[in-house]
N, CA, C and O atoms as CSV, one atom per row, in Angstrom:
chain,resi,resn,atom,element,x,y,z
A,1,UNK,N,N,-132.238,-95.673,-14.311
A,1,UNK,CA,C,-131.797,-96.605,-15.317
A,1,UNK,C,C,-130.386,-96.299,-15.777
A,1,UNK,O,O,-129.808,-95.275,-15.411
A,2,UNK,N,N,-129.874,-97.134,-16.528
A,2,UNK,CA,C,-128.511,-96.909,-16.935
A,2,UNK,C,C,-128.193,-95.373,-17.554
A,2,UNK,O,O,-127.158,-94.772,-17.267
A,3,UNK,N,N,-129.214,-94.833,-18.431
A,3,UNK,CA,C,-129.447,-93.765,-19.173
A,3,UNK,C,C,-129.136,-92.280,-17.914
A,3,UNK,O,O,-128.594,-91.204,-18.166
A,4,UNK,N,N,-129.600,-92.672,-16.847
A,4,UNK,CA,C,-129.269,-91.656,-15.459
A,4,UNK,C,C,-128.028,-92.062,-15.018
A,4,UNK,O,O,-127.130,-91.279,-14.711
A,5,UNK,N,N,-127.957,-93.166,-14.981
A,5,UNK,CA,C,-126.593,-93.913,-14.358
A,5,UNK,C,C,-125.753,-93.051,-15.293
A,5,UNK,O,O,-125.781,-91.852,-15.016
A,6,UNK,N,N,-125.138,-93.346,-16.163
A,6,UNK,CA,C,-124.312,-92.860,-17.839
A,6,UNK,C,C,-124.259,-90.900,-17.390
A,6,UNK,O,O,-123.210,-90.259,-17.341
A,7,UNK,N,N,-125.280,-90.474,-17.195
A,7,UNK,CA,C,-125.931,-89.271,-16.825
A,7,UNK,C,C,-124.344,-88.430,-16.232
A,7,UNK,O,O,-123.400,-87.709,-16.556
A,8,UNK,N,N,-125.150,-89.404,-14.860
A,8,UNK,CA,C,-124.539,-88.747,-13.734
A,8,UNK,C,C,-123.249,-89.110,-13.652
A,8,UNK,O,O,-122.467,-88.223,-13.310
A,9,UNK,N,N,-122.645,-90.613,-13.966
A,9,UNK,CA,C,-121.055,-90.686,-14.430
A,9,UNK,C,C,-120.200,-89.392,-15.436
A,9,UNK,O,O,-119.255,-88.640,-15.199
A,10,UNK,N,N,-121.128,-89.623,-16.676
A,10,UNK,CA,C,-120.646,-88.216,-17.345
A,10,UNK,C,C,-120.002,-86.922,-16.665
A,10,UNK,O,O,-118.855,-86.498,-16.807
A,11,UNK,N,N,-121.091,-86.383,-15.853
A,11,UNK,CA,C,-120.903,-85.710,-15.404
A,11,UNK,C,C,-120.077,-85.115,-13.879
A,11,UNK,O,O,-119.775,-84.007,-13.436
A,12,UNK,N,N,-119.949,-86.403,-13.465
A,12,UNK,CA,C,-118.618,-86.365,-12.111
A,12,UNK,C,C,-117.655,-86.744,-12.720
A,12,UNK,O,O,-116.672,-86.271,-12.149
A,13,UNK,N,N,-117.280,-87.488,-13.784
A,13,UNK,CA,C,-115.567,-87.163,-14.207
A,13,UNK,C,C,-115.662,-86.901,-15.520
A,13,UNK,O,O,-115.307,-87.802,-16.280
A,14,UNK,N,N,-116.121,-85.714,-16.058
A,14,UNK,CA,C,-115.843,-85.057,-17.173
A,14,UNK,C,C,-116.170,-85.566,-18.162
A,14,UNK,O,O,-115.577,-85.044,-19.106
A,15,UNK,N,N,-116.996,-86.540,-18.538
A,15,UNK,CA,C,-117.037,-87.082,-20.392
A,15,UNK,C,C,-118.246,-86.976,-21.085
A,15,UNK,O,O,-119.324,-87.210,-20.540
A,16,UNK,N,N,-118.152,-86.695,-22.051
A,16,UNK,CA,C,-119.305,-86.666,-22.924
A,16,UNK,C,C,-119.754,-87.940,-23.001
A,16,UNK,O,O,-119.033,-88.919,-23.193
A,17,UNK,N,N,-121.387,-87.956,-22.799
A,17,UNK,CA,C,-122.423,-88.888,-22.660
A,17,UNK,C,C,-122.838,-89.169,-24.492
A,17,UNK,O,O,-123.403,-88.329,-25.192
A,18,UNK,N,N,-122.422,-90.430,-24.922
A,18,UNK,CA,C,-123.087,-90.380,-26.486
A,18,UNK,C,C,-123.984,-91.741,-26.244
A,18,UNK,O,O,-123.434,-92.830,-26.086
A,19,UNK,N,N,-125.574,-91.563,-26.225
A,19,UNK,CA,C,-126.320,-92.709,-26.789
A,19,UNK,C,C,-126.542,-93.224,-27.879
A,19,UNK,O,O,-127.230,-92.694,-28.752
A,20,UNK,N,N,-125.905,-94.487,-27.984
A,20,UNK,CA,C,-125.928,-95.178,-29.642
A,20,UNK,C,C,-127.495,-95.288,-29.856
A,20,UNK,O,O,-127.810,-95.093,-31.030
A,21,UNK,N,N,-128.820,-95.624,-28.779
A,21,UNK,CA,C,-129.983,-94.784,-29.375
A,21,UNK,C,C,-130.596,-94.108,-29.649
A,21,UNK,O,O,-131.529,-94.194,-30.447
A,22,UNK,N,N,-130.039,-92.777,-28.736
A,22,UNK,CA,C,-130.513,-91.676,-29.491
A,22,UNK,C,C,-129.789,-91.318,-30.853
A,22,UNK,O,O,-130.499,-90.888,-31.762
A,23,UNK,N,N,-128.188,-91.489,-31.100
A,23,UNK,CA,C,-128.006,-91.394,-32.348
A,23,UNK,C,C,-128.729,-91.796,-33.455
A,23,UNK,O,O,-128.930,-91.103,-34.452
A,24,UNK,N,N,-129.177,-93.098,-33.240
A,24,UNK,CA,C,-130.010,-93.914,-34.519
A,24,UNK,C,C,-131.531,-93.300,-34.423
A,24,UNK,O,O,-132.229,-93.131,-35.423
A,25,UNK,N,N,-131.926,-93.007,-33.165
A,25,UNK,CA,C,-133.440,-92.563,-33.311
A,25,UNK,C,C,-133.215,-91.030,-33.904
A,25,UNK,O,O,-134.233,-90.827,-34.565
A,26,UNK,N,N,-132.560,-90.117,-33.968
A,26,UNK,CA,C,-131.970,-89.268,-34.856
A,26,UNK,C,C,-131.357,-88.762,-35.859
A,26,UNK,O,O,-131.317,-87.587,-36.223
A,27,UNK,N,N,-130.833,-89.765,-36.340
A,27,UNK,CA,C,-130.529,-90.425,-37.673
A,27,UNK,C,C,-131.522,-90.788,-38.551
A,27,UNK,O,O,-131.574,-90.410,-39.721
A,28,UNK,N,N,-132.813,-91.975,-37.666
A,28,UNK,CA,C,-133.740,-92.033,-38.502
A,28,UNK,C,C,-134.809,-91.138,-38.842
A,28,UNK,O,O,-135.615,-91.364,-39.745
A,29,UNK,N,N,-134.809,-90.261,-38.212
A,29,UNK,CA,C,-135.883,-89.050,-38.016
A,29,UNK,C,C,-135.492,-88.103,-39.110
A,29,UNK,O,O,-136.194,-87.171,-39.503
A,30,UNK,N,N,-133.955,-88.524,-39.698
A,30,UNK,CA,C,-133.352,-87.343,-40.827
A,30,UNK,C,C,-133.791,-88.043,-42.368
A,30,UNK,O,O,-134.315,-89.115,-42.671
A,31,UNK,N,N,-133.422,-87.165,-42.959
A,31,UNK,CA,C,-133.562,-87.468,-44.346
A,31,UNK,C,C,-132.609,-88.003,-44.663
A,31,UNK,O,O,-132.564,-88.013,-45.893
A,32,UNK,N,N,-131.276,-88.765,-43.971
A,32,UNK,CA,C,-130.025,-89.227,-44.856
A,32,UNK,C,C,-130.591,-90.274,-45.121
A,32,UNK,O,O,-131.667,-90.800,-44.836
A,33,UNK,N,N,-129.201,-90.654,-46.059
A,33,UNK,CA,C,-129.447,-92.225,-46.668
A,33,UNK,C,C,-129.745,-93.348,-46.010
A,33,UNK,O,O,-130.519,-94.246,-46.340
A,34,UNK,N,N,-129.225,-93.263,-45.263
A,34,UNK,CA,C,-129.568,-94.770,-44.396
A,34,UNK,C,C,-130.817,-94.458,-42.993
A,34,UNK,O,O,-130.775,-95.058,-41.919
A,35,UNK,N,N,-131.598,-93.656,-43.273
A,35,UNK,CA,C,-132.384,-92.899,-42.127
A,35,UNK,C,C,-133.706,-94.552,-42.446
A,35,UNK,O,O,-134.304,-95.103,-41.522
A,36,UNK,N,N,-133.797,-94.880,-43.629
A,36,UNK,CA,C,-134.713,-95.769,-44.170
A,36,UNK,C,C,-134.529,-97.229,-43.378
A,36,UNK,O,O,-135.392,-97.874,-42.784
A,37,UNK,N,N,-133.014,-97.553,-43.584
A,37,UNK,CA,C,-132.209,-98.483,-42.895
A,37,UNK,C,C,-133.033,-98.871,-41.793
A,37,UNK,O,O,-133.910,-99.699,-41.548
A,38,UNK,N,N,-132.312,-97.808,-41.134
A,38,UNK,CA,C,-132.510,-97.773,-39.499
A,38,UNK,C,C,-133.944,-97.928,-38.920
A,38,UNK,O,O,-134.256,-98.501,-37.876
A,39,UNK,N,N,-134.746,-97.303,-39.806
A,39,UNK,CA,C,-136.239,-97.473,-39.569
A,39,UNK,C,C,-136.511,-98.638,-39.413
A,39,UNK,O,O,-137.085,-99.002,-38.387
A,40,UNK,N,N,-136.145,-99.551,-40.448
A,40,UNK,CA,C,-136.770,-100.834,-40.962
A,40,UNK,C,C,-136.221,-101.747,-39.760
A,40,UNK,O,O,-136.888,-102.598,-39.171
A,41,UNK,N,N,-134.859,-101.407,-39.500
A,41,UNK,CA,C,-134.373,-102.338,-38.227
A,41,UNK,C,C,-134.897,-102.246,-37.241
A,41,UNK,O,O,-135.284,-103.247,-36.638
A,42,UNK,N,N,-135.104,-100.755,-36.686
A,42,UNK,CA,C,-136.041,-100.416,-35.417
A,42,UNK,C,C,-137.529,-101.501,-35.736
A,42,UNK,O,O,-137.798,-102.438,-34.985
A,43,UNK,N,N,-138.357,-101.151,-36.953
A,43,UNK,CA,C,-139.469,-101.922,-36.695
A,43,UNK,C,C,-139.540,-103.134,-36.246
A,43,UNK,O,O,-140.091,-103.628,-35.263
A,44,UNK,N,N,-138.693,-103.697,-37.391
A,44,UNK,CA,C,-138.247,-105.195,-37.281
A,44,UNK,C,C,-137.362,-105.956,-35.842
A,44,UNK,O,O,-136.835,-107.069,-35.847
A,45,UNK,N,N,-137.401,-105.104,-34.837
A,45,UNK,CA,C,-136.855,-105.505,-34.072
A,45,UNK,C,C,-135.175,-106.152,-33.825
A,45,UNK,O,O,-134.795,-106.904,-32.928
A,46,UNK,N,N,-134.334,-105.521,-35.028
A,46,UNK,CA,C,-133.072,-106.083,-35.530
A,46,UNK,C,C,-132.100,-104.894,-35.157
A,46,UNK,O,O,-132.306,-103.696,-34.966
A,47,UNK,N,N,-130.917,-105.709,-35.126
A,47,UNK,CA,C,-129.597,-104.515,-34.512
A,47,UNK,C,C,-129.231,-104.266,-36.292
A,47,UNK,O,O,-129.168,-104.970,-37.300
A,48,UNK,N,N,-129.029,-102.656,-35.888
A,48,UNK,CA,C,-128.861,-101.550,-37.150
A,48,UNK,C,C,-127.212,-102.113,-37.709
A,48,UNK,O,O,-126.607,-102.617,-36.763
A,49,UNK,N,N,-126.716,-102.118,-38.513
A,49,UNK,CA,C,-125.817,-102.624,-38.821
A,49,UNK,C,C,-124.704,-101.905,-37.990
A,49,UNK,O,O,-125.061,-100.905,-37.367
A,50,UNK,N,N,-123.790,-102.180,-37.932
A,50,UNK,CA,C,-122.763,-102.101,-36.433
A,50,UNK,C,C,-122.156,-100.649,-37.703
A,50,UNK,O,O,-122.381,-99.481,-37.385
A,51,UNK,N,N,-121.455,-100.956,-38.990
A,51,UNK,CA,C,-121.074,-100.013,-39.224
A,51,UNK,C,C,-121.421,-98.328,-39.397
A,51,UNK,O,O,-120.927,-97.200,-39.417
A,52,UNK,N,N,-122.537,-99.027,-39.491
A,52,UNK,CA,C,-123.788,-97.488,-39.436
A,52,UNK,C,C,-123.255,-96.843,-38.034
A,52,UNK,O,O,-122.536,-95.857,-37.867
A,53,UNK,N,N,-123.836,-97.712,-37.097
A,53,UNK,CA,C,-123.797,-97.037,-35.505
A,53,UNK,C,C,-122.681,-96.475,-35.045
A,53,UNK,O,O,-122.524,-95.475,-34.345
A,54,UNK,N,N,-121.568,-97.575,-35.730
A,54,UNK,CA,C,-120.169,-96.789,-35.760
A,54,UNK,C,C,-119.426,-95.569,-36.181
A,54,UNK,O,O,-118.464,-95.024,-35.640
A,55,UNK,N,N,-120.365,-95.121,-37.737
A,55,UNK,CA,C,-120.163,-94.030,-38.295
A,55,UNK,C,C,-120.917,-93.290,-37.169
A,55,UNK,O,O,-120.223,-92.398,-36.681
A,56,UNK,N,N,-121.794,-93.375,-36.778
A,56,UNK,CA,C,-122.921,-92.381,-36.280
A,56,UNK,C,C,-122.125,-92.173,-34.924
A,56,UNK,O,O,-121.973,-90.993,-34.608
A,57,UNK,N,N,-121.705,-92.925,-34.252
A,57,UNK,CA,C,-120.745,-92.225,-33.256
A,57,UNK,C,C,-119.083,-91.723,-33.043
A,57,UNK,O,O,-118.552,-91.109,-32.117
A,58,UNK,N,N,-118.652,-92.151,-34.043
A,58,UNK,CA,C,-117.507,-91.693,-35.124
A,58,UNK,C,C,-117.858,-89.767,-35.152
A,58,UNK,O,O,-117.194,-88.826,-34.718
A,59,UNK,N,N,-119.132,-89.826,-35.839
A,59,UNK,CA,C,-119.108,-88.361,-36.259
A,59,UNK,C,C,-119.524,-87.228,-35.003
A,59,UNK,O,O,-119.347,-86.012,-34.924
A,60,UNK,N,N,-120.161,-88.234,-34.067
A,60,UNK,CA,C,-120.519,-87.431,-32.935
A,60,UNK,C,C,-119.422,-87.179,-32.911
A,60,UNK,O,O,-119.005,-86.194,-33.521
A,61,UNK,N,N,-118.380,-88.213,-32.002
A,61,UNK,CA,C,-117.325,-87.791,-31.439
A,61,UNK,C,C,-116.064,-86.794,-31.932
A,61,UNK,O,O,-115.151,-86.292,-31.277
A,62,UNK,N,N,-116.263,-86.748,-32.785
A,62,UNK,CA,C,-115.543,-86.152,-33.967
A,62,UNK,C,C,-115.909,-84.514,-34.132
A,62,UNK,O,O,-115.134,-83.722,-34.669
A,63,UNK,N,N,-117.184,-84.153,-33.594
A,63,UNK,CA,C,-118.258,-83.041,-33.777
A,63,UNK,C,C,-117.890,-82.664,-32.628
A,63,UNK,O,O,-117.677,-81.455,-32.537
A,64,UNK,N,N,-117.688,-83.479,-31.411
A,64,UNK,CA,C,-117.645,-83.176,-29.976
A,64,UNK,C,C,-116.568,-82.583,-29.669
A,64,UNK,O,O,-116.610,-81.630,-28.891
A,65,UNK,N,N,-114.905,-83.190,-30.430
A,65,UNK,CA,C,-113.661,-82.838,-30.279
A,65,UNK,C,C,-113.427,-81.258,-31.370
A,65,UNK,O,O,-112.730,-80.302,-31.030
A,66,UNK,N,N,-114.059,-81.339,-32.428
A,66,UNK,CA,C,-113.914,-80.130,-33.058
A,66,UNK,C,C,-114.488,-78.835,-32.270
A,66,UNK,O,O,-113.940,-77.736,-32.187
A,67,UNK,N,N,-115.523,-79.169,-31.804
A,67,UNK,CA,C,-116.207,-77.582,-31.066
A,67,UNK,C,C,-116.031,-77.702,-30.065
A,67,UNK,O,O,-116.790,-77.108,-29.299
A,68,UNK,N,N,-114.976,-78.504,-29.522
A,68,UNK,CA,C,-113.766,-78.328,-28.270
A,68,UNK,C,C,-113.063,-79.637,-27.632
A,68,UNK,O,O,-113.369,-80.556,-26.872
A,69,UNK,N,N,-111.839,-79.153,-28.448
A,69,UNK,CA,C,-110.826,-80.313,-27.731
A,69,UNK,C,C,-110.666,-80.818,-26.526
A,69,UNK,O,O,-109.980,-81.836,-26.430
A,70,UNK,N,N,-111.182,-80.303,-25.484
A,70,UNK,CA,C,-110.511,-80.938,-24.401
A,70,UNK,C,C,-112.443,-82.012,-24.116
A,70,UNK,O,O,-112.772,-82.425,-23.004
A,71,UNK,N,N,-113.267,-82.187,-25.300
A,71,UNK,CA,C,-114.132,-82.881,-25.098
A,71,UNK,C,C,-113.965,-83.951,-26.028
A,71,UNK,O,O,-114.654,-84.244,-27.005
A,72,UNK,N,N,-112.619,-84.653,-25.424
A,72,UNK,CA,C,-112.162,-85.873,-26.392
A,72,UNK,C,C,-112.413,-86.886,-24.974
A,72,UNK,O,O,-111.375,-87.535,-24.846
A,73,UNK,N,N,-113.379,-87.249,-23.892
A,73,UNK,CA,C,-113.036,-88.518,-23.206
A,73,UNK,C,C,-114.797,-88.710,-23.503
A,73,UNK,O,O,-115.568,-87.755,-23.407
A,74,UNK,N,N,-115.172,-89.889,-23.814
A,74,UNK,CA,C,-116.583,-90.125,-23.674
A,74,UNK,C,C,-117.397,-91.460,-23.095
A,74,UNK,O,O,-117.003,-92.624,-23.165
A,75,UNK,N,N,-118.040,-91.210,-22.789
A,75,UNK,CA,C,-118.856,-92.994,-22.462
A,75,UNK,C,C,-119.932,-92.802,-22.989
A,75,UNK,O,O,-120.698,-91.839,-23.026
A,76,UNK,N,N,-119.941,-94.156,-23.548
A,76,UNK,CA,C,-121.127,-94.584,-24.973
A,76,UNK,C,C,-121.825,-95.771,-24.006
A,76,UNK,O,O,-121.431,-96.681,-23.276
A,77,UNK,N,N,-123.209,-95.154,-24.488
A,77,UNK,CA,C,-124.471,-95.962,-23.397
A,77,UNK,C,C,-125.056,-96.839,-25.232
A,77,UNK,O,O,-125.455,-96.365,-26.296
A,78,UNK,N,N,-124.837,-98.019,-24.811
A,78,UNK,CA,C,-125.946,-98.789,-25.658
A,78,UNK,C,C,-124.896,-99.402,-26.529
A,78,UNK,O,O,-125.402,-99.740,-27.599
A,79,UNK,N,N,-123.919,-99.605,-26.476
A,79,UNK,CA,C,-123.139,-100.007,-27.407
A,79,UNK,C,C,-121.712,-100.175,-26.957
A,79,UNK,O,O,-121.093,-99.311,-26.336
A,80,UNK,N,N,-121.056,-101.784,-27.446
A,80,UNK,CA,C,-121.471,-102.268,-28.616
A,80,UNK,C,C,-122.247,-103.692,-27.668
A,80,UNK,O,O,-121.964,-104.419,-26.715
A,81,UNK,N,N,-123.471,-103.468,-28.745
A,81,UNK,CA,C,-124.100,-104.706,-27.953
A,81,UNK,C,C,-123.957,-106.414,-28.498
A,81,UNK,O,O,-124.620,-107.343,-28.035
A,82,UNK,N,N,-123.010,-106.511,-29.489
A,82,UNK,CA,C,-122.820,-107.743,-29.673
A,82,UNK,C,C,-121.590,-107.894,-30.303
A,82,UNK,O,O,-121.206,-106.969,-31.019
A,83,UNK,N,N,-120.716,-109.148,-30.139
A,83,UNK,CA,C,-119.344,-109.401,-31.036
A,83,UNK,C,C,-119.241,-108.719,-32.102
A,83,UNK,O,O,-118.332,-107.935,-32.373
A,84,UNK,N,N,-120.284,-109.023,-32.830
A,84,UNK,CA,C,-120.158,-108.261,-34.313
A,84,UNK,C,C,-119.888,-106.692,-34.240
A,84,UNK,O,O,-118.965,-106.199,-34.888
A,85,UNK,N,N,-120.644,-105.994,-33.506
A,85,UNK,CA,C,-120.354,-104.596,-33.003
A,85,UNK,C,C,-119.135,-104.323,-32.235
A,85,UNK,O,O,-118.519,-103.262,-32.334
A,86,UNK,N,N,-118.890,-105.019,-31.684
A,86,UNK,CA,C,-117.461,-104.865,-31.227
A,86,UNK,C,C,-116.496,-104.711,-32.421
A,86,UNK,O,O,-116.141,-103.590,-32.786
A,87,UNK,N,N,-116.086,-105.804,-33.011
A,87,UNK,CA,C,-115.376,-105.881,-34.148
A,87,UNK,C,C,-115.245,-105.000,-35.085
A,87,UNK,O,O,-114.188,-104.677,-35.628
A,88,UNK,N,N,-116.979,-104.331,-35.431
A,88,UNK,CA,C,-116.640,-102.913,-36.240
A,88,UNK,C,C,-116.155,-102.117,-35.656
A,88,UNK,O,O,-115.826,-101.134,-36.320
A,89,UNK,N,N,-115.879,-102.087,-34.313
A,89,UNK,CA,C,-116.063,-100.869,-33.492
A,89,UNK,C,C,-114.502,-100.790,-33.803
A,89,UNK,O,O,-114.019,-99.804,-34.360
A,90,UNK,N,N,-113.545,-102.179,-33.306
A,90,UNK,CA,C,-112.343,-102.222,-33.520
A,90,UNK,C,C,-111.447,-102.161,-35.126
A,90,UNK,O,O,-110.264,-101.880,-35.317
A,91,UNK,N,N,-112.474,-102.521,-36.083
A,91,UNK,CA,C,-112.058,-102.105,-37.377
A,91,UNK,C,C,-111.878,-101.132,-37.970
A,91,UNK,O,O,-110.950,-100.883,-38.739
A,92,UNK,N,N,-112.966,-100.325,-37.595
A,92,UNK,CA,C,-113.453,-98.656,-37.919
A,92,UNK,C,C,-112.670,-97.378,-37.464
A,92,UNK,O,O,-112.271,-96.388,-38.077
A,93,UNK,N,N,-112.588,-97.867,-35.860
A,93,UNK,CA,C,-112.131,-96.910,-34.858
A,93,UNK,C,C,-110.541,-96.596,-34.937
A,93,UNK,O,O,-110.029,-95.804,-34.146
């Protein structure tokens, strides 16, 4: 699946692999604030608000480049899956 696909790209030219679902399924599993959010969207079958997902891979990447710089190139599996996500992606980023 794409998730192996993403995998194995990662890993023949160097980039960190970030899943925008495992971020959120990890996110919601925490006690933060918006862990409630994310739940309710997962049940409900609804996309998590774009800025959330954005922070949430914002801080990966951010986590990734601090505990080593030269792990600044990445490919993001799952995202952005609609205009609206795009747009945060380009507002935020």
């Amino acid at each position: 699946g794409k998730g192996t696909n993403c995998n194995l790209i990662a890993k023949d030219y160097g980039y960190i692999h970030l899943c925008a679902g495992d971020l959120l399924r990890d996110e919601a599993n925490s006690n933060s604030p918006v862990a409630e959010l994310i739940n309710s969207c997962i049940k409900e079958g609804k996309i998590v608000p774009a800025d959330i997902t954005v922070g949430l891979l914002r801080t990966a990447m951010e986590k990734s480049v601090s505990n080593n710089p030269a792990n600044n190139k990445f490919l993001i599996d799952g995202f952005p899956r609609d205009m609206e996500n795009l747009r945060s992606w380009v507002f935020i980023m």
